[in-house]
N, C-alpha and C positions, 0 to 999 in steps of 0.2 A: 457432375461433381464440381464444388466451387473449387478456384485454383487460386490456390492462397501466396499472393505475391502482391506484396506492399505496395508496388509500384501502380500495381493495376486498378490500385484504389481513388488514388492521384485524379482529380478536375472531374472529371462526368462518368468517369466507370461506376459502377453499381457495388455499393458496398452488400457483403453479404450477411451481413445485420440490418432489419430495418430500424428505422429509426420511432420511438417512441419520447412521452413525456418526462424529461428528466428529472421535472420534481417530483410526479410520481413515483420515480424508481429508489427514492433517497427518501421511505416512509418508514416510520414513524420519526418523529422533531423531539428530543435529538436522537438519532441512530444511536443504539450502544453496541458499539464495537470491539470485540476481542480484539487485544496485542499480540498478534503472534498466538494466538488462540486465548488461551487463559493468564498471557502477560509475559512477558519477555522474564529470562533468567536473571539478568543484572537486577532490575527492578523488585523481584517476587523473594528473590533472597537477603534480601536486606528487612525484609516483615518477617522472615521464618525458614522452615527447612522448603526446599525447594517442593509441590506436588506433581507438575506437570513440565514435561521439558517444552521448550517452547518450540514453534513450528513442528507440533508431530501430530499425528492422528489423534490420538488420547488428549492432546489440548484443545485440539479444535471440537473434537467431541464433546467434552466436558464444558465448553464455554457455550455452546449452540443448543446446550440446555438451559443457559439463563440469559442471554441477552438475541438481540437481529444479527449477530453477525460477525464476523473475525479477519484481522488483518493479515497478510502474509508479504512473503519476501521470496521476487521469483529468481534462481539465475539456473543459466541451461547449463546440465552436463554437456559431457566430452562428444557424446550421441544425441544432443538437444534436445534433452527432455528436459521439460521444465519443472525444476527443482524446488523444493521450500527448505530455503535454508539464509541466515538472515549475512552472513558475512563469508566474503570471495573464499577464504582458505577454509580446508578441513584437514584434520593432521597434517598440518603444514604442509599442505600441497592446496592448487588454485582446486575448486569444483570442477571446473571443465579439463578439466587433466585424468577426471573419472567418468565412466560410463553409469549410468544409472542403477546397473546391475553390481560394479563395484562400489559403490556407494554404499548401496543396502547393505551388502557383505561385512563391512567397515563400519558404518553405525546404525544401530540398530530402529532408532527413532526416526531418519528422515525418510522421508515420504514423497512423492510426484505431485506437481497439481492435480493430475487427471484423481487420484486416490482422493484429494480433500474435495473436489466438484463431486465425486459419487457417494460423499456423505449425507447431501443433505440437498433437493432439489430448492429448498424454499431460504436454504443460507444465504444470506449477504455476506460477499467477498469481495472485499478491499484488497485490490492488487498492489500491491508496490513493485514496479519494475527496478532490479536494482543496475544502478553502474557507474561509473566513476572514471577519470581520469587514471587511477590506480589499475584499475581492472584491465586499463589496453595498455600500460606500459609495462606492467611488472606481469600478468597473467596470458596473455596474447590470445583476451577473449572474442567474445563473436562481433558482430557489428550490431550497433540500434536495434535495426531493422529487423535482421533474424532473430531478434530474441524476441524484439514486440510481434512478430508475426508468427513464430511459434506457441506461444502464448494463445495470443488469438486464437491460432486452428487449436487450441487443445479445448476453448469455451467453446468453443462454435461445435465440433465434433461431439462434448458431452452435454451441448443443448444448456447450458449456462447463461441464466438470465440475468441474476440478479446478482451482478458484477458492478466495480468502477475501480478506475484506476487510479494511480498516485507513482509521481516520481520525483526523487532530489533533481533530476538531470533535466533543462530544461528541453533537450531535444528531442526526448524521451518524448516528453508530454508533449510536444508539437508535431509529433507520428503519430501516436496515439489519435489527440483532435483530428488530423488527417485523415488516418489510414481507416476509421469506418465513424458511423453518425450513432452509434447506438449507447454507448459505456460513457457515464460522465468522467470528465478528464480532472483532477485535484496535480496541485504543485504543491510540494514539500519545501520548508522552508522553518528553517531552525529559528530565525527570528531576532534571534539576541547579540547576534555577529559572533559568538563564542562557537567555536567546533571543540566537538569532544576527538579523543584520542581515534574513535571509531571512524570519524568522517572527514578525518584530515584528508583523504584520499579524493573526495567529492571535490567536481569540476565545478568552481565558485561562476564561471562563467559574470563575468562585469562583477559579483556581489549580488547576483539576482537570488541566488539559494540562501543566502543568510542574514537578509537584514529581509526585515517585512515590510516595508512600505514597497521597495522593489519585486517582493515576490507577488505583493497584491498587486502591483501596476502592470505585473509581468500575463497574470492569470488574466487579467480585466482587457488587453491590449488585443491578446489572440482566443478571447475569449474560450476559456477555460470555465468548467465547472463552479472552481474555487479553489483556495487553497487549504492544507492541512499542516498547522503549527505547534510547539507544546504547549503544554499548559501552563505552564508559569507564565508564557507572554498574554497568555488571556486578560490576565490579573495586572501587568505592568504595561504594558499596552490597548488595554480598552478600549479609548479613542479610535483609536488607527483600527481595530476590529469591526467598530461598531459601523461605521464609517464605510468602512470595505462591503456588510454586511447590507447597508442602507444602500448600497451602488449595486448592489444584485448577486453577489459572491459567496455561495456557501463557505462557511468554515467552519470546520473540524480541529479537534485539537487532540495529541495523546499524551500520556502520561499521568493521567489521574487513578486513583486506585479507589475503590466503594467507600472506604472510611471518610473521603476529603467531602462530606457534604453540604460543607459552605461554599467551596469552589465547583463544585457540579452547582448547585443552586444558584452562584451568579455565573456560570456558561451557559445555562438555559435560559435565564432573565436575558441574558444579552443574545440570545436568536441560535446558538449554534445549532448549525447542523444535525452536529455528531460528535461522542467523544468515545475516544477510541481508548479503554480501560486497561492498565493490569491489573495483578490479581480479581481476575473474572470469578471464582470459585468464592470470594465471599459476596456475590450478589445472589440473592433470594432466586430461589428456581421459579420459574416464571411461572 
């Protein structure tokens, strides 16, 4: 039985993932990826009446019938089970201040990872590991570590291939490269130096998470996958993408919705990766 301790991962111990081709694992050009399955709630309700709550079963259902694959948001309950849920509090209390089993009890729509990995063996899932400076002072969460290596044993126990990860937190993403050779590693980075109300909490650590030239030199230095920005900087920074893109760096971007098809048309013209959608439900069923 592997024994799942981050540390053990560390210089010549044997990761319990082998290691395969990472361009391979990031097919087709560009990846279309569900937000939060079928598109995060702020975003989908500003087009119309809400369909799909975001991070629940019924969204990632519904989205892994018309695109590769869907993004989510992990943080561990009180019992470290890995949660999909996109922000620390729920009825104003921290996530890990619940058991999993109180959770469910409480809202009806959240879900485990282990439940979204047994929907679909051939889904691509875009991890975002979440955590923030806000999280260890105001919530007295878990460490890095245990949340990135709970994670892990829950892909590794349900035989989950077709994963990669994403984090705001740059140390996040430097356990992640570390801690096994298999899952391409993405850095989040907002881009525009502007934080929303949502990520005031996020450890800027130097300005590497919010201005992009730092987060591209950030990903390029400890060689990282790539990073993952929104979309409006696709459009206002080009240059510096193209750039990044031409130095070996996938990039992803989210926030575009199916109607914007001048700007999906020039994020493909310009090499991206992947774009990572809301509202998924007005794309054609595949």
């Amino acid at each position: 039985m592997v024994s799942f301790s981050i540390s053990s991962w560390s210089g010549t111990a044997k990761s319990p993932f082998q290691p395969f081709p990472l361009k391979q694992s990031l097919q087709p050009v560009p990846l279309r990826i569900g937000h939060r399955g079928c598109g995060s709630n702020k975003t989908n309700s500003k087009f119309g009446p809400q369909k799909y709550v975001e991070n629940s079963i019924k969204s990632f259902q519904e989205a892994q019938k018309r695109i590769n694959g869907v993004e989510l948001d992990i943080i561990l309950s009180k019992d470290k089970v890995p949660v999909i849920h996109h922000d620390f509090e729920i009825l104003e209390q921290s996530i890990n201040k619940y058991s999993f089993e109180e959770l469910q009890n409480k809202i009806e729509s959240i879900c485990s990872f282990e439940q979204v990995l047994n929907q679909n063996e051939e889904m691509i899932v875009n991890v975002e590991i979440k955590y923030s400076r806000e999280c260890i002072e105001q919530h007295d969460y878990f460490t890095r570590a245990l949340v990135i290596e709970q994670t892990l044993k829950c892909i590794h126990e349900n035989k989950k291939h077709n994963c990669y990860f994403s984090s705001f937190d740059p140390v996040c993403c430097l356990i992640l490269k570390y801690a096994q050779n298999k899952f391409p590693v993405f850095f989040l980075n907002i881009g525009l130096g502007i934080l929303t109300k949502s990520q005031k909490g996020i450890d800027m650590n130097q300005n590497v998470c919010y201005k992009l030239q730092n987060g591209i030199d950030f990903a390029k230095r400890f060689g990282l996958q790539g990073i993952v920005t929104s979309q409006p900087i696709t459009a206002v920074k080009s240059g510096v993408i193209d750039k990044a893109i031409k130095n070996g760096l996938d990039v992803f971007s989210w926030g575009t919705v199916p109607s914007q098809t001048k700007q999906i048309e020039k994020q493909i013209k310009m090499g991206m990766r992947g774009i990572i959608y809301d509202m998924v439900y007005e794309i054609d069923l595949k």
